[in-house]
C-alpha positions in Angstrom: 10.2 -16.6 61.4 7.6 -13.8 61.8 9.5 -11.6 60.1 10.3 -14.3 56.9 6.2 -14.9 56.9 6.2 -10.4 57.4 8.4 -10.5 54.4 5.9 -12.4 51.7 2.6 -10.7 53.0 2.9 -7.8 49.9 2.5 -11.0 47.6 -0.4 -12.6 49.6 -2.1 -9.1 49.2 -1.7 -9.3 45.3 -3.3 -12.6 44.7 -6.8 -11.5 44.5 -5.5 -8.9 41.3 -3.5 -12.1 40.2 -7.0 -13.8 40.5 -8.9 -11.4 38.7 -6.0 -10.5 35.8 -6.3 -14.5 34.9 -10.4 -14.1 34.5 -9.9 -11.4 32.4 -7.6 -12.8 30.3 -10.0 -16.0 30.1 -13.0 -13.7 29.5 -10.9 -12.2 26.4 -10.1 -15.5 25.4 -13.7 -16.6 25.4 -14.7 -13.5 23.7 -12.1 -13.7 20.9 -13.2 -17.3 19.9 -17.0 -15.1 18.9 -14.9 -13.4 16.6 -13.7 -16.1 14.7 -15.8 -16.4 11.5 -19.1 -17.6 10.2 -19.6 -21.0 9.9 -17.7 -22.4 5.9 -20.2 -24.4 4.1 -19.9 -28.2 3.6 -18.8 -27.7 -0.2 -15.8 -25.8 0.2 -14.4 -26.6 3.7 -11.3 -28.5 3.6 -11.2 -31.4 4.3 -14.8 -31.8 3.0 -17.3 -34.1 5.1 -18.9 -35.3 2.8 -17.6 -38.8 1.4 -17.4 -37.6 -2.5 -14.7 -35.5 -1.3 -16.9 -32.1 -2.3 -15.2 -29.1 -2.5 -11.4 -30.8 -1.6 -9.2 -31.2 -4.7 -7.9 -34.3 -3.0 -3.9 -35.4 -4.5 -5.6 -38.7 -5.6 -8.1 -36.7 -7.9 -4.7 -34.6 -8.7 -2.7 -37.6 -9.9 -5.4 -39.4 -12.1 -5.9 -35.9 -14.1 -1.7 -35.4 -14.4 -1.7 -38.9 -15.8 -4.5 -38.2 -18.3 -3.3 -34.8 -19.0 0.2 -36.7 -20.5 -1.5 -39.1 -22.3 -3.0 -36.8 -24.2 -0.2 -34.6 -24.7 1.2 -37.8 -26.8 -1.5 -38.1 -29.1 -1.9 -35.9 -32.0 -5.3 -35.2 -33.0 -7.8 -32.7 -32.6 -10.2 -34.2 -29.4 -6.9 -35.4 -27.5 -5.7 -31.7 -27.8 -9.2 -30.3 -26.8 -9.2 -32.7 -23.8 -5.7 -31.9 -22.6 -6.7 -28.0 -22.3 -9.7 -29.1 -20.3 -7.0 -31.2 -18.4 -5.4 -28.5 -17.9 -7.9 -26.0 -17.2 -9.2 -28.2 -14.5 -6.3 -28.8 -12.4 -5.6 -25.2 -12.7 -9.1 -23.8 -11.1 -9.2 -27.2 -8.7 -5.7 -26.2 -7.4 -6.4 -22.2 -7.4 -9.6 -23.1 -5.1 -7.3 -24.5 -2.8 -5.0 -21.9 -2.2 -7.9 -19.3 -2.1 -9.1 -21.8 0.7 -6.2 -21.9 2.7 -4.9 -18.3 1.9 -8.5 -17.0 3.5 -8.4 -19.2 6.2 -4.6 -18.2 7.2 -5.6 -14.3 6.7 -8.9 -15.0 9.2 -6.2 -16.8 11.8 -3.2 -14.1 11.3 -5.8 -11.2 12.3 -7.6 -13.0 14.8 -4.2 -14.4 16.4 -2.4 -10.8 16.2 -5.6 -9.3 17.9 -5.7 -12.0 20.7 -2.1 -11.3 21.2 -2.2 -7.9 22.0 -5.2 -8.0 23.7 -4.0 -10.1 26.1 -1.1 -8.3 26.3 -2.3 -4.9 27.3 -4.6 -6.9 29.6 -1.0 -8.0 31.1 0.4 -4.4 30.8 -2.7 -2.9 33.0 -3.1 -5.4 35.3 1.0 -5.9 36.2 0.7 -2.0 36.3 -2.2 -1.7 38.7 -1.0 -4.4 40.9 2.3 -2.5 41.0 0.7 0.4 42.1 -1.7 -1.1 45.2 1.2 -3.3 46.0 2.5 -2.1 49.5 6.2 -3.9 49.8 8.9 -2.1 47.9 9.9 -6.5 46.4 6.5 -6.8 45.2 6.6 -3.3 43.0 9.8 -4.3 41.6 8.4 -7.5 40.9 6.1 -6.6 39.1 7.5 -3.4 37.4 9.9 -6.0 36.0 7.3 -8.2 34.5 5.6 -5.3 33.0 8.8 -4.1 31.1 9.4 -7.7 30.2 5.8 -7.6 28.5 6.1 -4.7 26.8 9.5 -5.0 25.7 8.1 -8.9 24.1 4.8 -7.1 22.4 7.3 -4.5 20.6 10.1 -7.4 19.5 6.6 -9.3 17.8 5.7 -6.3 16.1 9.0 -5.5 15.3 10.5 -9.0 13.9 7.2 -10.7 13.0 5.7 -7.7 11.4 8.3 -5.7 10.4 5.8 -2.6 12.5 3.5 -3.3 9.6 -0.3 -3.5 10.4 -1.7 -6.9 9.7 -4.4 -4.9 7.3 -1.9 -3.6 5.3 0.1 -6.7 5.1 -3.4 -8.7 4.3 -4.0 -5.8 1.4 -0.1 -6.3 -0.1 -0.8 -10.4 0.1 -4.2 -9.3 -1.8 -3.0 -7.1 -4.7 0.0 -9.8 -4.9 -2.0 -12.6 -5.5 -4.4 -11.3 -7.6 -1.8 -9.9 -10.2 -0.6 -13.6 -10.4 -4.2 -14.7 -10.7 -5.0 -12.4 -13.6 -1.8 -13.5 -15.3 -2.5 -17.5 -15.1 -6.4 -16.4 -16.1 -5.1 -14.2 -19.4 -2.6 -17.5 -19.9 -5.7 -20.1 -19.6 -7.4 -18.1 -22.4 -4.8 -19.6 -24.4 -5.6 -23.2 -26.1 -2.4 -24.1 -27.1 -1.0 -25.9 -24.1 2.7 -26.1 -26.0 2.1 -22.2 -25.4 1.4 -22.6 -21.5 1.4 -25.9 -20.6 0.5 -27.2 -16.6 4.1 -27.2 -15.6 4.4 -23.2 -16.5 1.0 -23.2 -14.9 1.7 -24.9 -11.7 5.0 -23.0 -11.6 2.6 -19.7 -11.5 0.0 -21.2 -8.9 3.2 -21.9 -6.7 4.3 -18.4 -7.0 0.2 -17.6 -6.3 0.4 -19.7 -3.1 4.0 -18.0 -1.4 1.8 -14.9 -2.4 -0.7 -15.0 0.3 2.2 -15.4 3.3 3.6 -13.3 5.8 6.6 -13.4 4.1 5.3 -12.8 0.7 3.0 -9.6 2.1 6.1 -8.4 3.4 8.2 -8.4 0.7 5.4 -7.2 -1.7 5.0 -4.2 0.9 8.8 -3.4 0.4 9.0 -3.4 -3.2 6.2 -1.3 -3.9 7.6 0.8 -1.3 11.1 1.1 -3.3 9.0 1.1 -6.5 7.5 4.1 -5.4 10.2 6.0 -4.1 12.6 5.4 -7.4 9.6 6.6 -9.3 9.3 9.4 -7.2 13.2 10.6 -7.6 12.8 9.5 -11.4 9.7 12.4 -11.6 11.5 15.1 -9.3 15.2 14.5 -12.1 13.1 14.9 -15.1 10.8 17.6 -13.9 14.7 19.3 -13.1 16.0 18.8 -15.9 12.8 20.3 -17.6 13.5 23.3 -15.5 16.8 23.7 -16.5 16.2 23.4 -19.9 12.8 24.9 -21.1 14.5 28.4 -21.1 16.0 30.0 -24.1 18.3 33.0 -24.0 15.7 34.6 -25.3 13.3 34.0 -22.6 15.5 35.6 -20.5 16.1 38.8 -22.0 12.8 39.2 -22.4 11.7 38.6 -18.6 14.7 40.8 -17.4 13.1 43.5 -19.6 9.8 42.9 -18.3 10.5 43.1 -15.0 12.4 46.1 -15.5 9.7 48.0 -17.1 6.8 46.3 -14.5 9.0 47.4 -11.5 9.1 51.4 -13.3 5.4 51.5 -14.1 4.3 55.2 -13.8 1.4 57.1 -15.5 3.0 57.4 -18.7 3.5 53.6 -19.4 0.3 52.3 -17.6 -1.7 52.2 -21.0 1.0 50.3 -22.7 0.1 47.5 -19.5 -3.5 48.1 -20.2 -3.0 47.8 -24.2 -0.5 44.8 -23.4 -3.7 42.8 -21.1 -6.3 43.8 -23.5 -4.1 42.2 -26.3 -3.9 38.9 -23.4 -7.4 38.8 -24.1 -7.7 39.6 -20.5 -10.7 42.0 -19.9 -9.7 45.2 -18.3 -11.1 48.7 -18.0 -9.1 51.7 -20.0 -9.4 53.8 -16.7 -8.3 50.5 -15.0 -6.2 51.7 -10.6 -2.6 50.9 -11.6 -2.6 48.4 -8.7 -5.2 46.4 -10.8 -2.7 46.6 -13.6 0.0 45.5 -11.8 -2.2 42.6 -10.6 -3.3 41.1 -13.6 0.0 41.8 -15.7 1.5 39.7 -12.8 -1.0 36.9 -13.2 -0.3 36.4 -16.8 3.7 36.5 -15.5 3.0 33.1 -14.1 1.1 31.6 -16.5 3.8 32.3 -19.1 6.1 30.2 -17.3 4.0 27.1 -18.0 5.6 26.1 -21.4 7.3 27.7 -24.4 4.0 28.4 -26.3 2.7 30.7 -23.5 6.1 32.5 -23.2 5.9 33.3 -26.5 2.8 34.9 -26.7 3.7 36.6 -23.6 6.8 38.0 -25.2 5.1 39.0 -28.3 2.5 41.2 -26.7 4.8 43.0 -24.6 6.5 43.8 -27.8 3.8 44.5 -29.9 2.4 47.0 -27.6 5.9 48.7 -26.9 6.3 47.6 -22.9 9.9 46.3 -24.0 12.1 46.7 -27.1 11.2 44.6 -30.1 14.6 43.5 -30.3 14.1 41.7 -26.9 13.3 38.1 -27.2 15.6 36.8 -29.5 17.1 33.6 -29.5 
């Protein structure tokens, strides 16, 4: 029996860690619920507690202006059709409030709730860690050392299936930029007052595509195409920038750089002041007495800028021609 009671005495010795791991957790729970947000004002919370409904776009409200938005869609004059695009207008803005209500209030909650949720679990992590480590029975260590895999393991299969290891800012941005490029295409379509041009069942067909916007889901998915969208238009770049390269050189061209580099590799005393003639016709400034390493240098530099486009390689060419560095019959197509 004293040896059973011997046995579970590691354990007794970890309640007080136990003890103190829960009132930290507790303290981060209380400190967390600070962090919340301010306070929303009466005339936009939802629901609204005021008895006219401020600020709430209730689906009674909804239904009385559907039904008066097909009436007038029957008639045919002039202030029926004016009064349908108000209609319209209305339940557009009074249903976009809405989801800009509930999409900030979800963002606020999916930070807050990720934060609190790997807070607590490193809390978990250094406290099973610790105990582990002033834990004297060789049960209690693995005990614990099992728990504290468990934990980490769970923290990395959130981030990993929940988040795709995406932060929750740059999800938040990606629900952002998705839902305001809907928004500025159902504001351009509003500017419209033809409702046989966008009527309120293309608009509502938009606001529902603005509302799956602002969701995990939605970030997610916005995050991947723009990541693809991206990367194709990278690869599109690099092909045409290859086959520029592969095409933007005549036979010509050629002959006249192999000579070039012929006669810049040779350069002696006797042809330096065809170099120095060749730069000076380059417009390039250089002295008649110029070191032949300077030469060298600055023939070189103009080199690489003829390889920019067609135009400077044919000025390039030219020069060298006209001042006798290579053959005037080089550069021929």
């Amino acid at each position: 029996m004293k040896a059973g009671l011997m046995s579970y005495r590691p354990l007794r010795l970890m309640h007080p860690y136990l003890f103190a791991l829960i009132g930290a957790l507790l303290l981060q729970a209380g400190c967390a619920g600070n962090l919340v947000r301010p306070k929303v004002p009466s005339v936009i919370v939802v629901p609204s507690p005021d008895k006219d409904q401020t600020g709430s776009y209730t689906l009674d409200k909804y239904a009385q202006d559907l039904k008066e938005y097909t009436a007038d869609l029957k008639k045919t004059d002039a202030v029926s059709g004016a009064d349908a695009v108000k209609l319209r207008d209305k339940m557009v803005y009074s249903i976009a409030a809405e989801v800009d209500y509930a999409f900030y209030d979800y963002e606020t909650k999916l930070f807050l709730n990720e934060a609190q949720f790997h807070v607590g679990a490193d809390f978990l992590q250094l406290g099973l860690a610790a105990a582990s480590t002033v834990s004297i029975g060789a049960r209690g260590k693995t005990i614990l050392g099992a728990l504290l895999t468990g934990v980490t393991g769970m923290n990395l299969s959130i981030d990993k299936n929940y988040f795709r290891q995406q932060t929750v800012q740059a999800i938040a941005s990606s629900m952002e930029a998705n839902r305001d490029q809907i928004k500025t295409t159902i504001l351009k379509q509003l500017a419209d007052p033809d409702t046989t041009k966008y009527p309120f069942a293309a608009a509502r067909a938009d606001l529902i595509r603005y509302f799956f916007a602002g969701t995990l889901s939605g970030g997610l998915q916005k995050l991947a195409q723009t990541a693809a969208t991206d990367a194709q238009g990278a690869k599109s770049d690099l092909t045409t920038q290859q086959v520029k390269t592969v095409a933007k050189f005549t036979q010509g061209d050629v002959d006249c750089a192999k000579a070039y580099s012929a006669a810049l590799a040779t350069i002696d005393s006797t042809s330096l002041p065809k170099f120095i003639a060749f730069l000076k016709e380059m417009k390039v400034t250089i002295a008649d007495d110029a070191k032949q390493a300077d030469v060298v240098s600055a023939v070189k530099s103009q080199g690489r800028k003829a390889e920019d486009d067609a135009a400077s390689r044919a000025q390039f060419c030219a020069a060298l021609q006209k001042t006798t560095v290579i053959p005037s019959t080089t550069a021929k197509e």
